[in-house]
GUDRENDO-859151 format. One record per atom (N, C-alpha, C, CB): x, y, z. Coordinates in steps of 0.001 Angstrom, whole numbers, padded with zeros to 6 digits, always signed. Atoms other than C-alpha are relative to their C-alpha. Last residue first. Glycine has a CB too. Layout:
BEGIN
XYZ;...
REM end
This chain:
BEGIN
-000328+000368+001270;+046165-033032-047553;-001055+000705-001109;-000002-001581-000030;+001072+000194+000648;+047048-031187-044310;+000116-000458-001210;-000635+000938-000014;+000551+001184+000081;+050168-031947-042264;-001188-000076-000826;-000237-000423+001195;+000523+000316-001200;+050767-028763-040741;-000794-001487-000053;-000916+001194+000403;-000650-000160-000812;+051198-026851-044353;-000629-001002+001520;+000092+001506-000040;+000974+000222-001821;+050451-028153-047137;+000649-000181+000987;-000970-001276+000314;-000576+000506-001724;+052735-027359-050039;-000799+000444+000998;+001499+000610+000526;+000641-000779-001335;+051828-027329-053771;+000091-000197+001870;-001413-000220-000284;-000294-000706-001048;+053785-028156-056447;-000817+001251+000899;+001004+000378-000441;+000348-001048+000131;+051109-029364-058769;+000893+001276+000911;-001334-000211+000237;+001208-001119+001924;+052170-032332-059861;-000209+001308+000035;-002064-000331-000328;-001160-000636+000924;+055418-032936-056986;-001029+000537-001231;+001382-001317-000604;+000642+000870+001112;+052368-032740-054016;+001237+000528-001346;-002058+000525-000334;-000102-000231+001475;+054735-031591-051171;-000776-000636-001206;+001186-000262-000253;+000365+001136+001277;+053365-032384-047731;-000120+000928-001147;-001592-000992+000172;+000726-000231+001764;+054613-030401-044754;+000049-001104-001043;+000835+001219-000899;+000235-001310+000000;+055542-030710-040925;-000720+000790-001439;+001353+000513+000337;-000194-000947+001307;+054885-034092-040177;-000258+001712-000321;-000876-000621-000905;+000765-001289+000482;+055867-034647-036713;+000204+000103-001755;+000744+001516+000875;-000042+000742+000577;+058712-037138-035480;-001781+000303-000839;+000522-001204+000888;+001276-000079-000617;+059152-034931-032362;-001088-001053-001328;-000455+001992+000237;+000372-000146-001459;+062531-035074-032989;-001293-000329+000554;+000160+001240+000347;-001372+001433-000738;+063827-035587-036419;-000284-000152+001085;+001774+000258+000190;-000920-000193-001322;+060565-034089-037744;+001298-000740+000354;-000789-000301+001102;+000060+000799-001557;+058946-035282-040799;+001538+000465+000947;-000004-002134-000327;-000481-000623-000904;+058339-033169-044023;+000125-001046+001050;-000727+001147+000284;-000126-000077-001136;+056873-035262-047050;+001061+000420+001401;-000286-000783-000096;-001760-000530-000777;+057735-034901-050670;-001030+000358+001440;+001274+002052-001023;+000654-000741-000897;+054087-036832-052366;+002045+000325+000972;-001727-001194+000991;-001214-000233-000505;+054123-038196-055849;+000015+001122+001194;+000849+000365-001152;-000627-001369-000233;+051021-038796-057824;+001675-000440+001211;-001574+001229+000975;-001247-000994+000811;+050726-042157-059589;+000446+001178+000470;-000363+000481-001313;+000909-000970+001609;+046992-042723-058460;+001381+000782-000518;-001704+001697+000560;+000333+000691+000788;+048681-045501-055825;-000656+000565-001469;-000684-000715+000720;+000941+000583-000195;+050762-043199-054273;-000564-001046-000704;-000587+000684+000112;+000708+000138+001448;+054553-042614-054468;-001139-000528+000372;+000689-000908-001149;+000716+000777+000134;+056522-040782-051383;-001055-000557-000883;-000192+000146+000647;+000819+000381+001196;+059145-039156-051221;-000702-001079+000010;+000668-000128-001045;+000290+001814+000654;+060681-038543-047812;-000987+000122-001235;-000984-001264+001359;+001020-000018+001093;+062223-035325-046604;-000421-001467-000527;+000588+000848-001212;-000938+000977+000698;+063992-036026-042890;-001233+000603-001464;+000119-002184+000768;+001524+000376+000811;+064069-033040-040863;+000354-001219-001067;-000715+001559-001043;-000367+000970+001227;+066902-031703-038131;-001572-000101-000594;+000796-001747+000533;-000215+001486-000528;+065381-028913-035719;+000219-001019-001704;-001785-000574+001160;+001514+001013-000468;+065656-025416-037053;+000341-001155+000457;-001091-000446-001202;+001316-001271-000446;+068138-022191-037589;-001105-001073+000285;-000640+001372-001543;-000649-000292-001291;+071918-024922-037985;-001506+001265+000688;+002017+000875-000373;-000462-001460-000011;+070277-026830-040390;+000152+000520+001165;-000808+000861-000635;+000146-000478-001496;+069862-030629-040080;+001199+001436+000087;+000497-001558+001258;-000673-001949+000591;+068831-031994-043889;+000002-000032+002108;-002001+001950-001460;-000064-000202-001072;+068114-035862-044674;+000860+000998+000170;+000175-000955+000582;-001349-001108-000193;+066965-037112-047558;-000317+000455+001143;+000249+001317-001071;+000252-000085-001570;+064601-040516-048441;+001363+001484+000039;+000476-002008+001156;-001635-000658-000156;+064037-041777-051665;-000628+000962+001384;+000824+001229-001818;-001496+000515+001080;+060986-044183-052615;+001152+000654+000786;+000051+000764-001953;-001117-000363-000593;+058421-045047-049474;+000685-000084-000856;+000417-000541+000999;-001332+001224+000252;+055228-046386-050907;+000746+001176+000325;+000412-000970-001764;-000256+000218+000784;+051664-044427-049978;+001567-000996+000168;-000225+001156-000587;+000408+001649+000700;+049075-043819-047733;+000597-000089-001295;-001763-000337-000294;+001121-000157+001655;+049520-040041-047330;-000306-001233-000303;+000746+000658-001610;+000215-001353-000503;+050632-040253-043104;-001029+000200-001705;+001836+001175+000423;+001240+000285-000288;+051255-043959-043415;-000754+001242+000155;-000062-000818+001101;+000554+000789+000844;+054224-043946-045790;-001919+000208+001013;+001086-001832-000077;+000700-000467+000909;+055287-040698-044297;-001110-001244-000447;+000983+000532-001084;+001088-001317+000383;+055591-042044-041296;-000846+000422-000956;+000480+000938-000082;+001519+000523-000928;+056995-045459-041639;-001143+001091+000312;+000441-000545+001671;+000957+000946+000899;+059609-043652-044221;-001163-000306+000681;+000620-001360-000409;+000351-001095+000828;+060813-041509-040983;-001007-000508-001231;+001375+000663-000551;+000939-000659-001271;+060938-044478-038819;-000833+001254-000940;+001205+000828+001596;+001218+001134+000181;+063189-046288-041482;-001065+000821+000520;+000141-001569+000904;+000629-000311+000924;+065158-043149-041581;-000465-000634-000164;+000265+000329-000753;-000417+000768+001050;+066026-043611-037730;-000964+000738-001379;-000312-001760+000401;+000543+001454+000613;+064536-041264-035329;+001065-000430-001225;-001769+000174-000725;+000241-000496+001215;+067002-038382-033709;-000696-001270-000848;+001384+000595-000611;-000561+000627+000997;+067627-038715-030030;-001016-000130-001328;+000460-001310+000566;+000436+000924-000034;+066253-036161-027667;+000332-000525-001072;-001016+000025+000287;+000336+000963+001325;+068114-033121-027359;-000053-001198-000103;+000705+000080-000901;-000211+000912+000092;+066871-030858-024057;+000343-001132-001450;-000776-000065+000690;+000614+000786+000309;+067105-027396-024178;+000072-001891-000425;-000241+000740-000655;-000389+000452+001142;+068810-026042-021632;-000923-000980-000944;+001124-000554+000327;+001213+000261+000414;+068422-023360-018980;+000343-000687-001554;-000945+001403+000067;+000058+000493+000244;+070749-022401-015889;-001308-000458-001196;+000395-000178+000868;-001224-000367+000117;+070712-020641-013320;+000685-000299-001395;+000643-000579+001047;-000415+000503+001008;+067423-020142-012689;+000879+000417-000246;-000555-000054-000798;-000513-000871+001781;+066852-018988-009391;+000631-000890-001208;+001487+001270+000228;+000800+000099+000818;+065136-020735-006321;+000630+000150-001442;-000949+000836+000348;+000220-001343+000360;+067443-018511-003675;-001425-000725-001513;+001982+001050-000595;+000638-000769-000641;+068704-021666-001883;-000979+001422-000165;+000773+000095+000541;+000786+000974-000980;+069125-024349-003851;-000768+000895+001484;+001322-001279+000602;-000586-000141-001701;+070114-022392-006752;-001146-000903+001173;-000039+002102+000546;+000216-000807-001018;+068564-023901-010031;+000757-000286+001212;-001271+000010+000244;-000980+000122-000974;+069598-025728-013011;-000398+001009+000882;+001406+000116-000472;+000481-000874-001063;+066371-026612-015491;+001400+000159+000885;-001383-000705+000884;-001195+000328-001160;+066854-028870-018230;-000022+001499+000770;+001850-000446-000795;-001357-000517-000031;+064114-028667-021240;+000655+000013+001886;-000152+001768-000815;-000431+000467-001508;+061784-030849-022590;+001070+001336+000336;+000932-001842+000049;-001425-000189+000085;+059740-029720-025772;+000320-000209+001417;+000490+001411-000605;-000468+001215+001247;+056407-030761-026750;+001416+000162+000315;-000395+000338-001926;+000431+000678+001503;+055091-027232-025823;+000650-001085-000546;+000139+000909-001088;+000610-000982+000589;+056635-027221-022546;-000251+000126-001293;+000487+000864+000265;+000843+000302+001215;+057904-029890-020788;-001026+000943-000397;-000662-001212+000169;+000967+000399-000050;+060258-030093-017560;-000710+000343-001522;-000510+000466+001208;+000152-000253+001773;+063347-030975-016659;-001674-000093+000346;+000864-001566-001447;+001752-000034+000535;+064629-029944-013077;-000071-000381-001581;-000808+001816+000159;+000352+000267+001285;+068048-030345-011472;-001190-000164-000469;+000494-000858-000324;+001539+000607-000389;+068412-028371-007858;+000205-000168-001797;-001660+001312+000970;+001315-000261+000611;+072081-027593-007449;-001125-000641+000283;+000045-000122-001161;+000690+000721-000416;+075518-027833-005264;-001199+000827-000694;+000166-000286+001448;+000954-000071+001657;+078412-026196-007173;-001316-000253+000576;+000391-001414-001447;-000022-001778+000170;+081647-026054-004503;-001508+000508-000986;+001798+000574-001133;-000583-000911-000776;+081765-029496-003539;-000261+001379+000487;+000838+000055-000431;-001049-000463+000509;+078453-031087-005357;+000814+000882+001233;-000438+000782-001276;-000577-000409-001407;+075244-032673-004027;+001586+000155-001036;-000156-001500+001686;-001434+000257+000245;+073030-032479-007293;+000661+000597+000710;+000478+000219-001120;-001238-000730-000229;+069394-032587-006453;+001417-000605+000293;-000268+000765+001012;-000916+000803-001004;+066802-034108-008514;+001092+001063+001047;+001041-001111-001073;-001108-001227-000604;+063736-033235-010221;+000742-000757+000853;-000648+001395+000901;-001333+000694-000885;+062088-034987-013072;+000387+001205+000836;+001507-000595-001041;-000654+001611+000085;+059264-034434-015166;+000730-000680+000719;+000687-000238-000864;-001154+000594-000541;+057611-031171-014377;-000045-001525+000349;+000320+000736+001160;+000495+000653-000758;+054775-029290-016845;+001400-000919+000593;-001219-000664-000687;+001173+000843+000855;+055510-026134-018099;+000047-001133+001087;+000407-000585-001871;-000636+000652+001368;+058191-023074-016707;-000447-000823-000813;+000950-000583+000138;+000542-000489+001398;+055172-021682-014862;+000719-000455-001190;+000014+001485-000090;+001261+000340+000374;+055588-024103-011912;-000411+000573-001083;-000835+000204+000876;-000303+000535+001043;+059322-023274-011459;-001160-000453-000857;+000807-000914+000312;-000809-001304+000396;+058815-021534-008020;+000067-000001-001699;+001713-000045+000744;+000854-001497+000218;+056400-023810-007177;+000342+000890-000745;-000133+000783+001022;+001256+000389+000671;+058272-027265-007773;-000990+001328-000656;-000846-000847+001170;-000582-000366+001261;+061340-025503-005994;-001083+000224-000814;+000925-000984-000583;+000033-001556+000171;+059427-024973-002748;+000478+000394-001093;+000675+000739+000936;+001200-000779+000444;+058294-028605-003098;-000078+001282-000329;-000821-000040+000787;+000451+000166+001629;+062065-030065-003678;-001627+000774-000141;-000123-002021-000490;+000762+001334+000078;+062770-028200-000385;-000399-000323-001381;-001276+000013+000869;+001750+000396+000342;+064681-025218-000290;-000207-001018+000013;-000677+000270-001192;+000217+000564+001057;+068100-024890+001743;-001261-000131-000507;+000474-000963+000072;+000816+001376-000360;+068115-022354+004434;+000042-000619-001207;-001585+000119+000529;+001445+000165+000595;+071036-020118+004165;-000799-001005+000110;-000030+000079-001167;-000162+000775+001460;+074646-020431+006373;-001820+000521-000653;+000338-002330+000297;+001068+000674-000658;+074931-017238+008475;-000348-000736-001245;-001190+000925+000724;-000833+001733-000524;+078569-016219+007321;-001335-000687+000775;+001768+000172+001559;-000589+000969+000901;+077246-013391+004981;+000474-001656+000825;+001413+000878-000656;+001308+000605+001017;+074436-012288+007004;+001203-000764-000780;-001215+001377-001163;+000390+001076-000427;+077216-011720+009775;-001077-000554-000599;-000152+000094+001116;-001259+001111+000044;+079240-009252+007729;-000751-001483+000558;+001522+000562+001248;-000368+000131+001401;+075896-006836+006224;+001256-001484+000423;+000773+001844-000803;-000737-001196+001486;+074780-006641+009979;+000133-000572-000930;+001490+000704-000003;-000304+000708+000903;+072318-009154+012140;+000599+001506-001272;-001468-001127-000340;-000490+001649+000098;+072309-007822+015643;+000940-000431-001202;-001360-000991-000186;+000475+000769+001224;+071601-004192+015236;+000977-001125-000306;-000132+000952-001280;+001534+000704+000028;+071823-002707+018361;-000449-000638-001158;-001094+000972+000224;+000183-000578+001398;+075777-003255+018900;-001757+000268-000239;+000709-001224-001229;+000689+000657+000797;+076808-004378+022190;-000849+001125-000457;-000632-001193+000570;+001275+000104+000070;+079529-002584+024097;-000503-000254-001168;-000512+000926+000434;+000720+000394+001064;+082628-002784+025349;-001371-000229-000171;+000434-000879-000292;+001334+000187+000092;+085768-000784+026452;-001313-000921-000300;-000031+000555-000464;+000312-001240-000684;+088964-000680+027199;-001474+000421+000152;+000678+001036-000682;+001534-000257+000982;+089986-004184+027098;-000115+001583+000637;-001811-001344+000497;+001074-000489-001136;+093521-004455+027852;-001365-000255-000528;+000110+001650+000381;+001426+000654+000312;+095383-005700+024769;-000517+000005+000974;-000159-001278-000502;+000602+001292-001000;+098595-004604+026200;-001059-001038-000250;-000563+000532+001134;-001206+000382-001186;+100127-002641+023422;-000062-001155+000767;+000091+000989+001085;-000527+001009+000969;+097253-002107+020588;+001655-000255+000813;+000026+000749-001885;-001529-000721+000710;+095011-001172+023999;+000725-001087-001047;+001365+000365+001437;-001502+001069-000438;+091693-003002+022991;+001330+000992-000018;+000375-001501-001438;-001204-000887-000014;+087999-001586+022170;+001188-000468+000567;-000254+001145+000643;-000397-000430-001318;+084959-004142+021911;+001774+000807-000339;-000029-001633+001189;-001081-000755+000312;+082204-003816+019507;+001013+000317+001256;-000543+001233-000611;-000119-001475-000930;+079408-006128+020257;+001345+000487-000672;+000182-000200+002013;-001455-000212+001000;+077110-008667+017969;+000781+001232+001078;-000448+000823-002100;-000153-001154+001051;+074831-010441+019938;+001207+000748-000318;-000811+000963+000320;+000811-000717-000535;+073995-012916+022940;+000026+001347-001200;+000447+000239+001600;+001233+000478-000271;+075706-015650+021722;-001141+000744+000239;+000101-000665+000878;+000322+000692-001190;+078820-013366+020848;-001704-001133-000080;-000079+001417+001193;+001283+000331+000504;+079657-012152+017106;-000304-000911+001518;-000003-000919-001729;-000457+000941-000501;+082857-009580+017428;-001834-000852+000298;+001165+000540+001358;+001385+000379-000102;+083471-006579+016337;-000005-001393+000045;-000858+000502-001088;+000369+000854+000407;+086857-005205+017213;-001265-000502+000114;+000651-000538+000229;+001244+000085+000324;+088523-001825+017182;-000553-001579-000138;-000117+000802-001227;+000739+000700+000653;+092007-001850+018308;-001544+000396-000060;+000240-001173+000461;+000499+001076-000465;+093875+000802+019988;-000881-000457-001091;-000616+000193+001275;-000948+000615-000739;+096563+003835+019877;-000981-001652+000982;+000708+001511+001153;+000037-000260-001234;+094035+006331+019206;+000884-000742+000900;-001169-000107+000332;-002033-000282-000929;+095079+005974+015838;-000414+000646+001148;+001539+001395-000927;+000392-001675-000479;+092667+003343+015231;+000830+000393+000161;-000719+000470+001085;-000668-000932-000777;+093027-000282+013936;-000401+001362+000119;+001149+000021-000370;-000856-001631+000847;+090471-002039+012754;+000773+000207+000928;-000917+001658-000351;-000950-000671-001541;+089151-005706+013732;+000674+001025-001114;+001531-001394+001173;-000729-001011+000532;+085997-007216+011529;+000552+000143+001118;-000588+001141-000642;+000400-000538+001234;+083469-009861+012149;+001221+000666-000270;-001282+000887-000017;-000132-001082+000632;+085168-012204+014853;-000060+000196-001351;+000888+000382+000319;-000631+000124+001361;+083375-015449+015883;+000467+001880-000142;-001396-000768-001423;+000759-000668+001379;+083006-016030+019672;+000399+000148-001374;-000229+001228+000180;+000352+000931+000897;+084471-016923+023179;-000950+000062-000920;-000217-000869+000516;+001026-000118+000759;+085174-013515+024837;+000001-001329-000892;+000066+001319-000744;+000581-000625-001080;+088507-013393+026872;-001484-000128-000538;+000587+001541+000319;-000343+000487-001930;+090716-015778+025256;-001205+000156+000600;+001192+001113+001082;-000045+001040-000164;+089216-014738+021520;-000295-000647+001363;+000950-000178-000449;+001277-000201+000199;+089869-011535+021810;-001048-000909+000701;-000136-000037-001292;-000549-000944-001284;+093733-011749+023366;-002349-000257-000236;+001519+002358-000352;+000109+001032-000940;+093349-014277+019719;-000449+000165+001467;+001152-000522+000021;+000868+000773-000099;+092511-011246+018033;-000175-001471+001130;+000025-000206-001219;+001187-000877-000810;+094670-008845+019268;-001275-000620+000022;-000288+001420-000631;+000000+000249-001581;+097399-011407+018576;-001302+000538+000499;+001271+000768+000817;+000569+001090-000086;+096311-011712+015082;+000341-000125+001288;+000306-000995-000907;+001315+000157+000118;+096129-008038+014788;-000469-001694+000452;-000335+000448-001567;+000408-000192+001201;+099967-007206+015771;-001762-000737-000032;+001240-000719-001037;+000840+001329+000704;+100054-005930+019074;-000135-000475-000989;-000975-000070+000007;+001387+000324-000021;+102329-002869+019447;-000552-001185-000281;-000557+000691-000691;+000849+000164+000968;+105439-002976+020384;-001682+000125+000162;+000373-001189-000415;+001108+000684-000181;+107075-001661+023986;-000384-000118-001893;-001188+000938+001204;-000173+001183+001413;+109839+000069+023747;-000680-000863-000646;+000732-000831+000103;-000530-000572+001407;+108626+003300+024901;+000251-000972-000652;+001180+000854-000063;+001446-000786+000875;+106406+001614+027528;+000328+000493-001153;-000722+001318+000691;+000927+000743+000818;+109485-000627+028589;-000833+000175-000439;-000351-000677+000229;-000458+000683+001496;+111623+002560+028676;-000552-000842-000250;+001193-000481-000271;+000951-000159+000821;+109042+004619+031491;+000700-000677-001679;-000439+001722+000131;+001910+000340+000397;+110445+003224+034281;-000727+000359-001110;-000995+000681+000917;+000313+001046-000415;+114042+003152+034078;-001421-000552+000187;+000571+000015+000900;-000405+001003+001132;+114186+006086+032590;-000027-000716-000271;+000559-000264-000311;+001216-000621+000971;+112477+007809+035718;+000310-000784-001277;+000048+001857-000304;+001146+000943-000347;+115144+005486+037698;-001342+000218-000591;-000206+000013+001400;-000378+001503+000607;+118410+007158+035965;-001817-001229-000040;+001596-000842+001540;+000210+000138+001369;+116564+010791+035875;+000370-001519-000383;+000861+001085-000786;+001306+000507+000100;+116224+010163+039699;-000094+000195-002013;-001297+001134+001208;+000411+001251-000350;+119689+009334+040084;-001587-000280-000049;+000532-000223+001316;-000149+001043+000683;+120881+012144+037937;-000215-001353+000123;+000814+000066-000207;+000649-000616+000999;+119342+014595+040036;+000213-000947-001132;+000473+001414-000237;+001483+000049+000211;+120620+013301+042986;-001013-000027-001369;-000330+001045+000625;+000311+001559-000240;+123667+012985+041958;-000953-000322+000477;+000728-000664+000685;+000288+000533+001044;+123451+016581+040412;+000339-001319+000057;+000473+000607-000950;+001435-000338+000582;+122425+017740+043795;-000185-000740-001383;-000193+001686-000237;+001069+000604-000816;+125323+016341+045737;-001429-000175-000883;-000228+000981+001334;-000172+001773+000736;+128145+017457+043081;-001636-001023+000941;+002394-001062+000865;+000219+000293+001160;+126717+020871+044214;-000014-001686-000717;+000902+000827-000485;+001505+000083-000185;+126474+020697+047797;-000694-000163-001603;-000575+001521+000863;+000891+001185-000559;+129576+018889+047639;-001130+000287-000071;+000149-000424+001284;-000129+000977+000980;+131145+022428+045872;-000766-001913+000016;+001589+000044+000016;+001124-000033+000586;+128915+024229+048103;+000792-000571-001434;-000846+001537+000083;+001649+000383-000369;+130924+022980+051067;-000817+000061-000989;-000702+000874+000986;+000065+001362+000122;+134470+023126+049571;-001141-000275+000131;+000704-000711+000754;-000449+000678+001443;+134246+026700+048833;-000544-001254+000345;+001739-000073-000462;+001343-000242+000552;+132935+027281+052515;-000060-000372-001462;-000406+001463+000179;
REM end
């Protein structure tokens, strides 16, 4: 009888150890198992769902999160981070989120929609657009009191980006003389030339009449404008060209 429940023993714990061998046996590739890393989970995405992915999270539920931009709308689909199963998925009710506004290209404006937008800046001279890599603009000059200026705007949003005044080349001092001389009706003696850093250049020109007086004339470098007339007798200075 000894002997018997010694076999009945060794019996049991070969049993017992044969199902702990095969229980072990089944559940070690789940223990060893990795998890997915993200660019698999994506691709696994990908495969099964042809589309652009917005965002993929992990969870600690032991699965992916992924949003995902179908033909039909934006959905959120759930993924073991093991198998990449799908566990779940469902579409989102609000189509166009904060991620897929960014990758939806913008409409470009039209030179007319610029035209408008820009219509108070003064009157418009030129517009072009500048096809660039990374930079792409709308170039405008246009004319406002007498003055030009350079315009850089977004192509899609209108906006001034950009705002320069234009510098138009600087008359000769012959040009200047030719002014004055015909501005008081007189002879062209000495000629100076001033370009301060608070105003537009200026040329002074002296000028001698025929009744002997002596006339210091203002003229523009730019707009070629008399701005004042010095009488040297009585130093007196007219402003805006008056004599």
């Amino acid at each position: 009888m000894k002997n018997g429940k010694v076999l009945i023993t060794a019996g049991s714990t070969l049993v017992f150890g044969l199902l702990l061998f095969v229980g072990f046996q089944w559940w070690a590739p789940s223990l060893s198992a990795e998890s997915l890393t993200e660019e698999e989970v994506n691709q696994t995405a990908k495969d099964k769902y042809p589309g652009t992915i917005i965002k993929t999270t992990k969870t600690e539920g032991e699965e992916y999160q992924i949003k995902m931009q179908l033909e039909t709308g934006v959905y959120l689909i759930s993924m073991d981070e093991k198998s990449g199963e799908v566990r779940s998925i469902k579409k989102e009710t609000i189509v166009h989120s904060e991620e897929t506004a960014e990758k939806t290209p913008q409409k470009q404006l039209t030179q007319n929609e610029i035209k408008a937008r820009i219509s108070s800046q003064g009157d418009l001279e030129q517009i072009d657009f500048v096809q660039e890599k990374d930079n792409s603009h709308y170039k405008a000059v246009v004319n406002k009191n007498n003055e030009k200026i350079t315009l850089i705007l977004d192509p899609y949003t209108g906006a001034i980006i950009d705002s320069t005044m234009v510098a138009d080349s600087i008359i000769t001092e012959n040009e200047a003389i030719a002014i004055a001389e015909k501005h008081v009706k007189g002879t062209g003696d000495d000629t100076e030339f001033y370009q301060p850093s608070d105003q537009t250049p200026y040329y002074l020109v002296e000028v001698e009449l025929e009744d002997d007086r002596d006339a210091v004339v203002q003229v523009d470098g730019y707009t070629k404008e008399v701005k004042t007339i010095t009488w040297e007798d009585d130093e007196v200075d007219d402003r805006d060209g008056t004599e």
